[in-house]
VOKOL-614130 format. One record per residue (C-alpha): residue number from 1; residue in three letters; x, y, z. Coordinates in steps of 0.5 Angstrom, whole numbers. Layout:
<recs>
+-----+------+-------+-------+-------+
:  nr : rest :  east : north :    up :
+-----+------+-------+-------+-------+
: NUM :  ALA :     X :     Y :     Z :
...
+-----+------+-------+-------+-------+
</recs>
This chain:
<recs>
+-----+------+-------+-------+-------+
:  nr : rest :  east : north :    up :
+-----+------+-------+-------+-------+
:   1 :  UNK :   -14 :    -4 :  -161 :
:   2 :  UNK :    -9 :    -8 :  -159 :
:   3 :  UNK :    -4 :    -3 :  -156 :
:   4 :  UNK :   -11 :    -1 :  -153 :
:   5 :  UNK :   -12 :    -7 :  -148 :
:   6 :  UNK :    -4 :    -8 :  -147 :
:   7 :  UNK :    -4 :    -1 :  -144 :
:   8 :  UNK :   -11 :    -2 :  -140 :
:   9 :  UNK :    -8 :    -9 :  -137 :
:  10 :  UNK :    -2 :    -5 :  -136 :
:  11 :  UNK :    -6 :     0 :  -131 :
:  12 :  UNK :   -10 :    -5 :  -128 :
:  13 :  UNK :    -3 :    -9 :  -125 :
:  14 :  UNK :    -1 :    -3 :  -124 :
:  15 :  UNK :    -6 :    -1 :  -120 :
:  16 :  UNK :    -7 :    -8 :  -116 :
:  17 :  UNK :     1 :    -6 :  -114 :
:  18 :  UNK :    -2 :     0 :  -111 :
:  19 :  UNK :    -8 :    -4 :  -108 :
:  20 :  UNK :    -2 :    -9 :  -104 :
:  21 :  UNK :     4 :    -4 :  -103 :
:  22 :  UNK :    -1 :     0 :   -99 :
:  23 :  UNK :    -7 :    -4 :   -95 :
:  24 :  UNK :   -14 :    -2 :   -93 :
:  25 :  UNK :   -12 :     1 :   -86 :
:  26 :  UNK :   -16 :    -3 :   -81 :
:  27 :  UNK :   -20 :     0 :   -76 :
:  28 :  UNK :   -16 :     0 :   -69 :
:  29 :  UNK :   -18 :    -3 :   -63 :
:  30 :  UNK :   -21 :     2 :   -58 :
:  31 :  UNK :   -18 :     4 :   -52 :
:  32 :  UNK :   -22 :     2 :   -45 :
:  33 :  UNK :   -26 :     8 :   -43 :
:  34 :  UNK :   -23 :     8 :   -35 :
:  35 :  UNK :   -28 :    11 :   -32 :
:  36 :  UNK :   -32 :     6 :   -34 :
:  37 :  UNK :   -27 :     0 :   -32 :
:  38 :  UNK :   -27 :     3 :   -25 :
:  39 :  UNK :   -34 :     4 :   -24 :
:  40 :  UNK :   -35 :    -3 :   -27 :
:  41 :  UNK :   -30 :    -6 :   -22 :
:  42 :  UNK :   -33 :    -3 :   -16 :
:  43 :  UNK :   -40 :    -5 :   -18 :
:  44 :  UNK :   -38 :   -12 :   -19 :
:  45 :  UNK :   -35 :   -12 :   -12 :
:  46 :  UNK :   -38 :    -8 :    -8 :
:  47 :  UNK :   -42 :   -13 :    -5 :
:  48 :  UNK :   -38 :   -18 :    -4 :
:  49 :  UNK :   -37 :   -21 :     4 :
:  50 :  UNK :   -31 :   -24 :     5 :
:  51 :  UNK :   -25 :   -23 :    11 :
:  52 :  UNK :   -24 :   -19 :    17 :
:  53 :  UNK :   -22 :   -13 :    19 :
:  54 :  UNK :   -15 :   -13 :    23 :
:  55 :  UNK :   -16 :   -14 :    31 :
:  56 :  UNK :    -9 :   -15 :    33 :
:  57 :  UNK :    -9 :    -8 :    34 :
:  58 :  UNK :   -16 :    -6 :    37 :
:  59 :  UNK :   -17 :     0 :    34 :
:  60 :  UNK :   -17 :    -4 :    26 :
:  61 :  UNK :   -22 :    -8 :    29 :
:  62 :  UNK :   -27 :    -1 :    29 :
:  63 :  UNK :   -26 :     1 :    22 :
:  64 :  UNK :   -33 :     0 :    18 :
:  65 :  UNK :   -31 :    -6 :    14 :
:  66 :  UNK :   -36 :    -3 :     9 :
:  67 :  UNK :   -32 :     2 :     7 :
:  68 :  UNK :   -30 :     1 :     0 :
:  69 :  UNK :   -26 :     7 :    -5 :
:  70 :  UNK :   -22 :     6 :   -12 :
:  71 :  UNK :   -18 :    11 :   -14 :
:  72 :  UNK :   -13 :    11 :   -20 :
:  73 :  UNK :    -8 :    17 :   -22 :
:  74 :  UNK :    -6 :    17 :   -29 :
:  75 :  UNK :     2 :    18 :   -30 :
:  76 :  UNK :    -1 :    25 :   -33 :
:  77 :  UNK :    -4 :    27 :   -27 :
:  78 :  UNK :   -12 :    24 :   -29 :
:  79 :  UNK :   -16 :    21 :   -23 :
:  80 :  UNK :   -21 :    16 :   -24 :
:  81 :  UNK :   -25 :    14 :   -18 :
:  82 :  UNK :   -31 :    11 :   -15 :
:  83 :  UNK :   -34 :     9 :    -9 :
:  84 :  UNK :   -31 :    13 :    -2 :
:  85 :  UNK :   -25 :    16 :    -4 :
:  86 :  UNK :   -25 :    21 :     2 :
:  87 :  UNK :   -25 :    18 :     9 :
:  88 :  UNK :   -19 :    17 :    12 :
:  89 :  UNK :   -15 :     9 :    14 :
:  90 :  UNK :    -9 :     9 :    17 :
:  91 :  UNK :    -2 :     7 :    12 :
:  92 :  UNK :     0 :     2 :    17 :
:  93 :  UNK :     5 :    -2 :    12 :
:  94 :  UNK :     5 :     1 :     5 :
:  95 :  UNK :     9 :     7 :    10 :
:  96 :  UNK :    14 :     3 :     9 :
:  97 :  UNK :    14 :     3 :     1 :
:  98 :  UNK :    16 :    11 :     3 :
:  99 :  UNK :    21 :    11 :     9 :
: 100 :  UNK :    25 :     6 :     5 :
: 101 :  UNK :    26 :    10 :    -1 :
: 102 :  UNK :    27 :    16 :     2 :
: 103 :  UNK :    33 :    13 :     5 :
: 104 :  UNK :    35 :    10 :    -2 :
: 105 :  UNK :    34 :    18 :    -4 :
: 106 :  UNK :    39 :    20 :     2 :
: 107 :  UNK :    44 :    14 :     3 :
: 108 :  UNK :    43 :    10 :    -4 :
: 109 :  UNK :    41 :     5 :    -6 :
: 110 :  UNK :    46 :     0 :    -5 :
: 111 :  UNK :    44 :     3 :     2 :
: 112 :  UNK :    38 :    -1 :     4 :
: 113 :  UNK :    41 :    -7 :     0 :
: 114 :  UNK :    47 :    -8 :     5 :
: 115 :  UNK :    45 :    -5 :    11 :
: 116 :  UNK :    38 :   -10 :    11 :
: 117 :  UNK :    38 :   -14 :     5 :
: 118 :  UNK :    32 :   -13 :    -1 :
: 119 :  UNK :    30 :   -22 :    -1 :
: 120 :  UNK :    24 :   -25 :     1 :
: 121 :  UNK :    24 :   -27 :     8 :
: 122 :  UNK :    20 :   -33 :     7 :
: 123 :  UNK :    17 :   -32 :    14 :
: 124 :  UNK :    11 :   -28 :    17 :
: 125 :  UNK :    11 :   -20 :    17 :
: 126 :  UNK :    12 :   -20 :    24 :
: 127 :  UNK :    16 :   -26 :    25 :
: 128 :  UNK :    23 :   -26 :    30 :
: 129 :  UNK :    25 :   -33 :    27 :
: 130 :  UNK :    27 :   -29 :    20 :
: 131 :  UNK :    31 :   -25 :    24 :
: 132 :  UNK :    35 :   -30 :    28 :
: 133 :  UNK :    36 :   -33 :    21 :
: 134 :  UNK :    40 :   -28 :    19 :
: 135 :  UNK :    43 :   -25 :    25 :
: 136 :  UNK :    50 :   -27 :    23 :
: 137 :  UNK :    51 :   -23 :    16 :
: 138 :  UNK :    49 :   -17 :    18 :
: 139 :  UNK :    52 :   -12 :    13 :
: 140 :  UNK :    54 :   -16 :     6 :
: 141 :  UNK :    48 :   -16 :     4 :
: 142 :  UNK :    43 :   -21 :     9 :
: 143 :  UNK :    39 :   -26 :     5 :
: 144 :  UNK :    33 :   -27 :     7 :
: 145 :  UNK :    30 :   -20 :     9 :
: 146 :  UNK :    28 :   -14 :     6 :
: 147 :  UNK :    25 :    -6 :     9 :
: 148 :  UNK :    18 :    -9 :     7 :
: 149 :  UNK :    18 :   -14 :    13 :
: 150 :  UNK :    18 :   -11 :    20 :
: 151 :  UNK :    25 :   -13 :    22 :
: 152 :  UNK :    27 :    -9 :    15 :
: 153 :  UNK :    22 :    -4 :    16 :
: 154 :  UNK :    24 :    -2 :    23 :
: 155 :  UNK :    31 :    -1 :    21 :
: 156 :  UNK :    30 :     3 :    16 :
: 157 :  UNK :    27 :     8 :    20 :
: 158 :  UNK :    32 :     8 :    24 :
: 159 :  UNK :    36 :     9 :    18 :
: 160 :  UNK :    33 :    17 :    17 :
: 161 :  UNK :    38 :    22 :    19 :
: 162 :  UNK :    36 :    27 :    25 :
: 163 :  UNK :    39 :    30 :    31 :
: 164 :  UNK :    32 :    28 :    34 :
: 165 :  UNK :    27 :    24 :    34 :
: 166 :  UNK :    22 :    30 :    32 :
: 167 :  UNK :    28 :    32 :    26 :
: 168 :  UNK :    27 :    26 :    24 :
: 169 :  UNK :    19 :    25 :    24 :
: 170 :  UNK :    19 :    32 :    20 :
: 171 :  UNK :    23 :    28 :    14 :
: 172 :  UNK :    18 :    22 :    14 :
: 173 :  UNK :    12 :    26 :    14 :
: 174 :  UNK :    15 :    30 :    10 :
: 175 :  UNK :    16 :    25 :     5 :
: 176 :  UNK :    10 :    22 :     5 :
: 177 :  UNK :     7 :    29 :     4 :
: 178 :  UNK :    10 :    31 :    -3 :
: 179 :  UNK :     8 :    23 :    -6 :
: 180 :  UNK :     1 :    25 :    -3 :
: 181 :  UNK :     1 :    32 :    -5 :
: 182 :  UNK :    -2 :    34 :     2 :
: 183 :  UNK :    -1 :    35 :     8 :
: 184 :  UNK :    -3 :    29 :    12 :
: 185 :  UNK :    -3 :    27 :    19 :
: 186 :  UNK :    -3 :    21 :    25 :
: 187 :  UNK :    -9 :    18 :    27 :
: 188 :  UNK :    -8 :    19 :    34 :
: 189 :  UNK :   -14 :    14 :    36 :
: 190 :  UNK :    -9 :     8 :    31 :
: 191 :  UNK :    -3 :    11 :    35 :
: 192 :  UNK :    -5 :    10 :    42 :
: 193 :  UNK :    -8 :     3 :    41 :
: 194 :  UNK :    -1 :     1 :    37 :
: 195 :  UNK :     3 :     3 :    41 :
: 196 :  UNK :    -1 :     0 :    47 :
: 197 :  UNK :     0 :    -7 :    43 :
: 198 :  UNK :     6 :    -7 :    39 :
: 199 :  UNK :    12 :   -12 :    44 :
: 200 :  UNK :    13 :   -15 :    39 :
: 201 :  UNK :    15 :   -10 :    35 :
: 202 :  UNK :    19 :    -7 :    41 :
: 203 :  UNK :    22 :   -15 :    41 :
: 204 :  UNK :    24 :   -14 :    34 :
: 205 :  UNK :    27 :    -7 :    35 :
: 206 :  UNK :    32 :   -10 :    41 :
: 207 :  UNK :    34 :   -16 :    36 :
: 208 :  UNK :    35 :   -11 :    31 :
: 209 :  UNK :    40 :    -7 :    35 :
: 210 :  UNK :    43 :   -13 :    38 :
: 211 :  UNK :    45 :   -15 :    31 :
: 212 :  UNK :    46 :   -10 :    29 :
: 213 :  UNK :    42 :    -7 :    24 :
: 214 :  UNK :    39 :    -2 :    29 :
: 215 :  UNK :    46 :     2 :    31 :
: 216 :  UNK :    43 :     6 :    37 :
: 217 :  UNK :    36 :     8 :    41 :
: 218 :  UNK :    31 :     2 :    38 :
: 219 :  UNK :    26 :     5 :    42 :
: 220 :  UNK :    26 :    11 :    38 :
: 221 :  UNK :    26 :     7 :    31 :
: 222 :  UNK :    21 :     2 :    34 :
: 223 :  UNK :    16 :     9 :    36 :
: 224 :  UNK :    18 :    13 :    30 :
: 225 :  UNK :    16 :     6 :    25 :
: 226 :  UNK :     9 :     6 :    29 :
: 227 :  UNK :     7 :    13 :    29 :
: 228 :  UNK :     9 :    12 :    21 :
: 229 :  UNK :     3 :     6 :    20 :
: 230 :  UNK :    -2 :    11 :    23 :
: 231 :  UNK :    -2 :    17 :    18 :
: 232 :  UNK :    -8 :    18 :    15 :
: 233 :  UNK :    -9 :    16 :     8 :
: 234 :  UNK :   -15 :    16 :     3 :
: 235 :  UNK :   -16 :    12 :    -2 :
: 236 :  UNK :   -15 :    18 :    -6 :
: 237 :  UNK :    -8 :    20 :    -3 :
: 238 :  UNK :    -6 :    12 :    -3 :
: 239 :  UNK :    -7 :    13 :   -12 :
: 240 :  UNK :    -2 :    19 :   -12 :
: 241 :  UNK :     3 :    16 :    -9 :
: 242 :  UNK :     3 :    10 :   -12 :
: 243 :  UNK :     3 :    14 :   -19 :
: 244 :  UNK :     9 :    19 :   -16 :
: 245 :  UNK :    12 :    12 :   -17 :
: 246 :  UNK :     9 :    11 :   -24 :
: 247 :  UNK :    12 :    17 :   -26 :
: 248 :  UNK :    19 :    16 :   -25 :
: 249 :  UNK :    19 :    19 :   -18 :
: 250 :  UNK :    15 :    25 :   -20 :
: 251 :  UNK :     8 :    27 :   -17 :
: 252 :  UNK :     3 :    28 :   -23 :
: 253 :  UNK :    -2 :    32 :   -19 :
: 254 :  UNK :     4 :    37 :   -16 :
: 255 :  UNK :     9 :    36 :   -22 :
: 256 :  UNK :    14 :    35 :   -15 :
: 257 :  UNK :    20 :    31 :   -17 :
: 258 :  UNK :    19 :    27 :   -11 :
: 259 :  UNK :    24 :    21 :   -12 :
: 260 :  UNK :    30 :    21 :   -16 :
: 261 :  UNK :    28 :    17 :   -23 :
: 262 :  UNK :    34 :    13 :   -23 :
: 263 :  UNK :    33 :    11 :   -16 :
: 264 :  UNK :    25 :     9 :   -18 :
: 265 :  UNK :    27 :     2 :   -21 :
: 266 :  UNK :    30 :    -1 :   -13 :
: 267 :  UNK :    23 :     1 :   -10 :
: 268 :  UNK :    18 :    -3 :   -15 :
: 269 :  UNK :    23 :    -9 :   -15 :
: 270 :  UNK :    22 :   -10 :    -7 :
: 271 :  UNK :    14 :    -8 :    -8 :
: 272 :  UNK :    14 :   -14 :   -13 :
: 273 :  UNK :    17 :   -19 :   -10 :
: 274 :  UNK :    15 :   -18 :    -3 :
: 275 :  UNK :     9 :   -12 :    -3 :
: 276 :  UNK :     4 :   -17 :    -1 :
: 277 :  UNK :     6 :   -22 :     6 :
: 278 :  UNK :     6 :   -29 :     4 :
: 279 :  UNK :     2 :   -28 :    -2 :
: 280 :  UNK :     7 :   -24 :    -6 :
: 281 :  UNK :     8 :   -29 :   -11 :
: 282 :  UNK :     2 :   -30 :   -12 :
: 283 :  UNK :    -1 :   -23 :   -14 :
: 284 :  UNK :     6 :   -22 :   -18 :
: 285 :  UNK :     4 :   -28 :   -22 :
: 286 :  UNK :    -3 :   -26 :   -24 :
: 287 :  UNK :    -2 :   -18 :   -24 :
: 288 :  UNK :     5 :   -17 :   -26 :
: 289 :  UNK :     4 :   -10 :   -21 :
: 290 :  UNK :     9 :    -8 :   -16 :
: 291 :  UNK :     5 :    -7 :   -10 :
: 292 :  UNK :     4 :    -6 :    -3 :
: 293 :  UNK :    -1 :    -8 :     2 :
: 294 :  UNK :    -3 :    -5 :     9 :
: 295 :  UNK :    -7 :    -8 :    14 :
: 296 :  UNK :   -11 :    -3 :    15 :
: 297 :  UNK :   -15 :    -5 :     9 :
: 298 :  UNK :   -11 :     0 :     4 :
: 299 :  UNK :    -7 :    -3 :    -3 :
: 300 :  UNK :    -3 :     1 :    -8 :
: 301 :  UNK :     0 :    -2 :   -14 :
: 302 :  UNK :     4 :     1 :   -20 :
: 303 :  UNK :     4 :     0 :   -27 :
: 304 :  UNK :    10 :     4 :   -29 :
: 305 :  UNK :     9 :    10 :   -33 :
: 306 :  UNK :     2 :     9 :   -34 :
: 307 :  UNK :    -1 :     9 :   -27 :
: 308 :  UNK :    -2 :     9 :   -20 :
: 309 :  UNK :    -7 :     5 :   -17 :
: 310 :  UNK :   -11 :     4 :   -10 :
: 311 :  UNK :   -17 :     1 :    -6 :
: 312 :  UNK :   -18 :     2 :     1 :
: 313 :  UNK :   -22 :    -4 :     4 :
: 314 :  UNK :   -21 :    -6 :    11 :
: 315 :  UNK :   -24 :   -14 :    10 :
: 316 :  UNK :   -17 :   -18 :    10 :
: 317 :  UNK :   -15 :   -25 :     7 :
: 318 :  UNK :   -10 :   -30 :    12 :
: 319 :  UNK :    -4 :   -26 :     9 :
: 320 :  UNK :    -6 :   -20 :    11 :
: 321 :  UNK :    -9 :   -17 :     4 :
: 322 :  UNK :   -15 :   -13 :     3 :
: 323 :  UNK :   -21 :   -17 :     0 :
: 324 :  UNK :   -24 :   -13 :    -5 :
: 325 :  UNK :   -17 :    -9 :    -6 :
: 326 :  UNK :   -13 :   -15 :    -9 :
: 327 :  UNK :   -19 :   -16 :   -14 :
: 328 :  UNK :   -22 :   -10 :   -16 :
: 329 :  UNK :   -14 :    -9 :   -18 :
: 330 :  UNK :   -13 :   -13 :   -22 :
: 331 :  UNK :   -19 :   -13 :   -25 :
: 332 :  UNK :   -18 :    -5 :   -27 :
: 333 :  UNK :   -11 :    -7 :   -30 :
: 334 :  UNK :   -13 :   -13 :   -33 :
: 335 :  UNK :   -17 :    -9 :   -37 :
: 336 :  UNK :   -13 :    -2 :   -39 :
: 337 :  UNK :    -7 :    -7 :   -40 :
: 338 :  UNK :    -3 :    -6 :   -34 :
: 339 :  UNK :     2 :   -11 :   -34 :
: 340 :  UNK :     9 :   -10 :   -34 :
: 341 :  UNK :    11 :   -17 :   -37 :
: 342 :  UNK :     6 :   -16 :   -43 :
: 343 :  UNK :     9 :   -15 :   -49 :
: 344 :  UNK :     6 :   -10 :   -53 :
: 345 :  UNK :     6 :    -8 :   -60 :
: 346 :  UNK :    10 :    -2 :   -62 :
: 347 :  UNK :     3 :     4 :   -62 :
: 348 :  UNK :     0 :     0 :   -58 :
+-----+------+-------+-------+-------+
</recs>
């Protein structure tokens, strides 16, 4: 009886060796459901009233502030959407994004960085003080400037190789075609009215020349850079070019290799530290996304290797930044887990 019970304890020891060596799998937490994430943000702040439509350009000041669409493309190629997702917005300052890395894709990425500079300017979009500050250091590398601020955008414009002003808007249409995956088009209406009102823009485009950041024809730049801002987008199509980004420079609607992946990286540093005007600081602190705004009311942002996000909403705060956009953003990614800077463990 005793050998008996020496064997029964030995068993159960073993066994409770057993129990510890290989714990109770614990149920994991479920994953959102991202339909209902996007349909939760865009009940939440469909009804909200804050800013204004753009007015320094006549024709924003006409666009229905009500309009209000939230798209998000997958790295896989699922879409998510809700609210109006169809109509159509002008690009206005997330053109710069692609016009930058299609220079990076044909020059380089050290091109954009000597050439113009990649640092906050620390100035407004449009200012002409950011270019009298930098105007001595041209072709080192200019601190303080960057392709996402006009004076950077223009040049980098001007930057896109083409005999003639048509050959060259063919390769910039055409970039922003294969990261939308359509054949998009200028709203004429945008085109007129900017170009009407854009001396600013022509002052910075003469600047830019005669310090030489512009080699020739600022003119040409200055059009071409206009009629960019005024391709029409939806929300639907802004989400499929952010996540083209997502994905390496790969569209995952198409499967077109749009961007060399090695060249992705340069692209979503500059969204992230001067994507959102003067308030990019603050939208990297509280998002982690790189992203960039348009003051037609458009807002990409890239969760690398999960997804593309945007929302078309024309109300704007004092920086230039959609409203609704800038919320209804980062609470989506809040949700799916979309910041870069998380840790995350292992499977998770």
């Amino acid at each position: 009886m005793a050998r008996i019970n020496r064997k029964l304890s030995l068993s159960g020891w073993l066994l409770c060796l057993v129990a510890i060596a290989v714990p109770v799998a614990s149920p994991r937490a479920q994953a959102p459901d991202v339909q209902q994430t996007v349909d939760a943000a865009y009940a939440k702040f469909k009804t909200l009233n804050e800013g204004k439509n753009a007015d320094y350009i006549p024709a924003l000041a006409k666009v229905d502030p009500n309009l209000f669409g939230i798209a998000l493309v997958t790295a896989d190629g699922k879409a998510y959407t809700a609210g109006d997702v169809k109509t159509e917005v002008s690009i206005q300052s997330i053109s710069k994004v692609f016009t930058m890395a299609q220079v990076i894709q044909e020059q380089g990425l050290e091109s954009i960085e000597k050439r113009i500079g990649v640092d906050a300017t620390g100035a407004r979009f449009n200012s002409i003080i950011a270019v009298e500050g930098v105007k001595t250091v041209v072709g080192t590398g200019a601190p303080e400037m960057n392709p996402l601020v006009n004076p950077g955008a223009i040049s980098a414009t001007s930057m896109v190789k083409g005999a003639t002003s048509d050959e060259v808007w063919k390769k910039i249409i055409g970039f922003h075609n294969e990261a939308a995956g359509r054949q998009l088009s200028v709203l004429e209406d945008v085109y007129k009215s900017e170009s009407d009102t854009n001396q600013r823009n022509q002052a910075i485009g003469a600047l830019m020349l005669a310090y030489g950041y512009i080699k020739d024809n600022w003119q040409q730049a200055v059009d071409l850079y206009t009629r960019q801002c005024s391709i029409g987008v939806n929300a639907q199509d802004l989400a499929t070019m952010a996540a083209t980004l997502a994905s390496g420079g790969k569209n995952p609607i198409t499967g077109k290799q749009v961007l060399e992946a090695s060249k992705v990286p340069g692209v979503l540093a500059v969204m992230a530290t001067a994507g959102l005007y003067d308030d990019s600081g603050k939208w990297l602190y509280r998002t982690g996304l790189p992203a960039k705004s348009g003051v037609g009311g458009g807002i990409i942002a890239v969760s690398p290797g999960k997804f593309g996000i945007a929302v078309v909403s024309p109300p704007l705060d004092d920086a230039g930044n959609s409203v609704r956009a800038q919320k209804a953003i980062a609470e989506i990614s809040n949700a799916l887990g979309g910041n870069p800077y998380v840790a995350r463990k292992s499977g998770s």
